[in-house]
N, C-alpha and C positions, 0 to 999 in steps of 0.2 A: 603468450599469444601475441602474434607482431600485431602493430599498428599499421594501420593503411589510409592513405590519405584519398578522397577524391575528389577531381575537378569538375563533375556535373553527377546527375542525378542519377542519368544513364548508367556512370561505372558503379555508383551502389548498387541498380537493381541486378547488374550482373553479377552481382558478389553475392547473392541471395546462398546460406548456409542449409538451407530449406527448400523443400519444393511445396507451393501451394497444393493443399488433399488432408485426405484423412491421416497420415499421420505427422504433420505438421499440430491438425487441431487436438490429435492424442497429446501430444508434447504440451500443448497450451494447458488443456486438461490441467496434466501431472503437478505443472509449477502451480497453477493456481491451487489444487487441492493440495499442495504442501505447504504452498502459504495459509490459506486457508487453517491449516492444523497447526503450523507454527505459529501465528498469531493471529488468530478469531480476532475479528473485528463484529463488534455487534452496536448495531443503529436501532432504536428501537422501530417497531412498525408503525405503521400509520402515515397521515397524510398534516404535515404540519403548515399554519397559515400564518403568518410574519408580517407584522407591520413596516419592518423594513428590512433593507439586506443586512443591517448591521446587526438586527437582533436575529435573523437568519444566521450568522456567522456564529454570535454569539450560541446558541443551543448546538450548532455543530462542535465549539469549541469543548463544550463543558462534555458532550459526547464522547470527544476523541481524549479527552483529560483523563476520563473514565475507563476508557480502553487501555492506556498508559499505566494506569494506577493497576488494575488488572492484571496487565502484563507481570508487570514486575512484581507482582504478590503471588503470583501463580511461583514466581521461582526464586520465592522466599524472601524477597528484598522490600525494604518500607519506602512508599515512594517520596516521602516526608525526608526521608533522609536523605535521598540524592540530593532533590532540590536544597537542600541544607549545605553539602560538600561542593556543589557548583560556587566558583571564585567569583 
């Protein structure tokens, strides 16, 4: 695929690979429900309250830690090990 360079904002929106419609939002669709399938991402539900942003971060992190651990266990690997082999 070439590179293209551009000088205002203008020649991006001409370069649009797509036409805004219905299937533009089909295609959006596709990719997300394949991400979706290839890596479920799961947040638990509910409505959580946070003393600060930090501890806001914090329960996100342990979240997304979770999902990581997940991933790689779904296709056999221990995540204890990676983190082990990282230099």
């Amino acid at each position: 695929m070439p590179v293209r360079k551009f000088h205002d904002l203008q020649e991006m929106e001409d370069s649009l690979w797509r036409e805004p419609g219905p299937e533009l939002w089909r295609a959006i669709d596709r990719v997300w429900s394949f991400a979706a399938q290839t890596v479920p991402r799961h947040f638990p539900p509910g409505v959580y309250k946070h003393r600060s942003i930090e501890e806001a971060k914090r329960l996100r992190e342990q979240w997304e830690a979770a999902d990581f651990e997940a991933f790689w266990e779904r296709r056999g690997v221990n995540p204890q090990e990676l983190a082990a082999k990282k230099p």
